[in-house]
N, C-alpha and C positions, 0 to 999 in steps of 0.2 A: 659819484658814479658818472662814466660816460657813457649815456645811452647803453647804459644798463650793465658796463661791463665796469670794475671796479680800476678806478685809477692808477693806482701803482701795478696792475698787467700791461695796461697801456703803457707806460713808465719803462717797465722789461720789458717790454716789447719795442719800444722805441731807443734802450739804451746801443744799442750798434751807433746807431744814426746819429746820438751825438757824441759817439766817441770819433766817429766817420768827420763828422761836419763841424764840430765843438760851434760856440759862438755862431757860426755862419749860419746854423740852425732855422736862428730866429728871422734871416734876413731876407725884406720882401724888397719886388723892386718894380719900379711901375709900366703901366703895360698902356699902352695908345689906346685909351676908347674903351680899356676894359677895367675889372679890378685889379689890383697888385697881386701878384706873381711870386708865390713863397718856393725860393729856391731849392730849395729840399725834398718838399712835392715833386717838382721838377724836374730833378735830378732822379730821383728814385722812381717817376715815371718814364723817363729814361731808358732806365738800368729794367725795369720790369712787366713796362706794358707788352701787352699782346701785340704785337704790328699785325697778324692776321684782320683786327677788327678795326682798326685805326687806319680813315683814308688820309691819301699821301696831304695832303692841308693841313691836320688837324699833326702831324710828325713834324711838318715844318713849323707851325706855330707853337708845337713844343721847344724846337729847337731853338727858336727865337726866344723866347721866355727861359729856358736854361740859359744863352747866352750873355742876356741882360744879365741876371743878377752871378751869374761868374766876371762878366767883367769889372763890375762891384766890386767885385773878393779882388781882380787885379789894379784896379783902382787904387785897393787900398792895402796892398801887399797882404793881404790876408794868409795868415799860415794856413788855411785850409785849403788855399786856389788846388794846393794838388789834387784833391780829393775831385772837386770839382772837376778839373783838366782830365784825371783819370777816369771819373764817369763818362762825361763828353766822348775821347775817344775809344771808350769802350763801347760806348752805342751806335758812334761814328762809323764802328768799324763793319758793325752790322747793319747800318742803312745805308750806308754810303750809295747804294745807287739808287734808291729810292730818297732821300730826301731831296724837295723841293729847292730849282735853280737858288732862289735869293738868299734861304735858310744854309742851303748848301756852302754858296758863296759867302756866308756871314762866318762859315767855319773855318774857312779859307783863313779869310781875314783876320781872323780872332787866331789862329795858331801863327799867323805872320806874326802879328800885334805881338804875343806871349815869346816870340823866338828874341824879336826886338831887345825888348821887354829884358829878356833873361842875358843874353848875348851881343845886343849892340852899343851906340857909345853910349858907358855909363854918367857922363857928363849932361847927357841930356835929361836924364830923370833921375828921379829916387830909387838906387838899385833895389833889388830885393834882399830880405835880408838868407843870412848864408843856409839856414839851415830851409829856406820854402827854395831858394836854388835850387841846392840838393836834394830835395823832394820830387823839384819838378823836371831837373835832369832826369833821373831816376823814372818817372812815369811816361815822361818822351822817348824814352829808350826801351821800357818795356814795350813801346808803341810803333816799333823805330821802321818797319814795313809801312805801315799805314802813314806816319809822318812823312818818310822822305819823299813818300806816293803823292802826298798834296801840297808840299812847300817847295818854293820856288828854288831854283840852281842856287841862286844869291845866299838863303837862306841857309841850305845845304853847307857850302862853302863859310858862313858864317860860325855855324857849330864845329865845323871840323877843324876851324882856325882856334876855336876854343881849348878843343880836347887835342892838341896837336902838342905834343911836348916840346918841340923844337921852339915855337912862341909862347908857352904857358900860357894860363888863362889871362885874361885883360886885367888889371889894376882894378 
């Protein structure tokens, strides 16, 4: 029993989340000066807090602690990063002008890093593998107002050279 409620409710009630998150579930990731930071809490405080009662500090210090352990998951090519990426800019899209300059600027960042990441020279790192690609096209697209709103020209012209039939996609 969990605090009184029987464990396999917990269990159904939890299975979305790791059919959502699989593996990444488990994964904490460390926080400056605080305790470690379980990404999936995170993510799903994200996707369901109240922002009526949440000051704008305590949205950016969320966002910062989802972004720590997503970039874990892009670290380490993780099949889930989509799931991630898709909650990020699903919340993004609804605070975007409310969250704090540096948390803000970390989103920035983090959607360069991931364009990089997905679409520039694969010489320089370990691509991804094809099927979290295609996931993560897929969830950049569904996003694709809000994306092209916060990624640089460079970036922009980066994907389009991608999806552009005349050059097909990079090697």
């Amino acid at each position: 029993m969990s605090g009184g409620t029987n464990d396999s409710v917990m269990r159904h009630a939890l299975d979305p989340v790791f059919r959502w998150l699989g593996q990444a579930v488990t994964m904490f990731s460390p926080v400056d000066g605080a305790p470690a930071s379980w990404l999936a809490h995170d993510l799903l405080e994200l996707l369901l807090a109240d922002r009526t009662t949440m000051s704008d500090r305590e949205l950016g210090d969320l966002y910062d602690r989802a972004l720590q352990g997503t970039r874990l998951l892009m670290d380490m090519r993780h099949p889930h990063l989509v799931s991630a990426v898709h909650a990020l800019l699903t919340a993004f899209s609804q605070d975007r002008g409310r969250v704090p300059g540096d948390a803000h600027d970390d989103v920035l960042q983090f959607l360069a890093q991931l364009i990089q990441l997905m679409f520039g020279d694969s010489e320089r790192a370990q691509p991804l593998p094809v099927t979290v690609f295609d996931a993560l096209s897929h969830a950049l697209a569904s996003h694709r107002p809000l994306v092209h709103a916060l990624i640089s020209a460079e970036d922009r012209a980066l994907i389009a050279r991608h999806h552009d039939p005349a050059t097909g996609p990079p090697e």
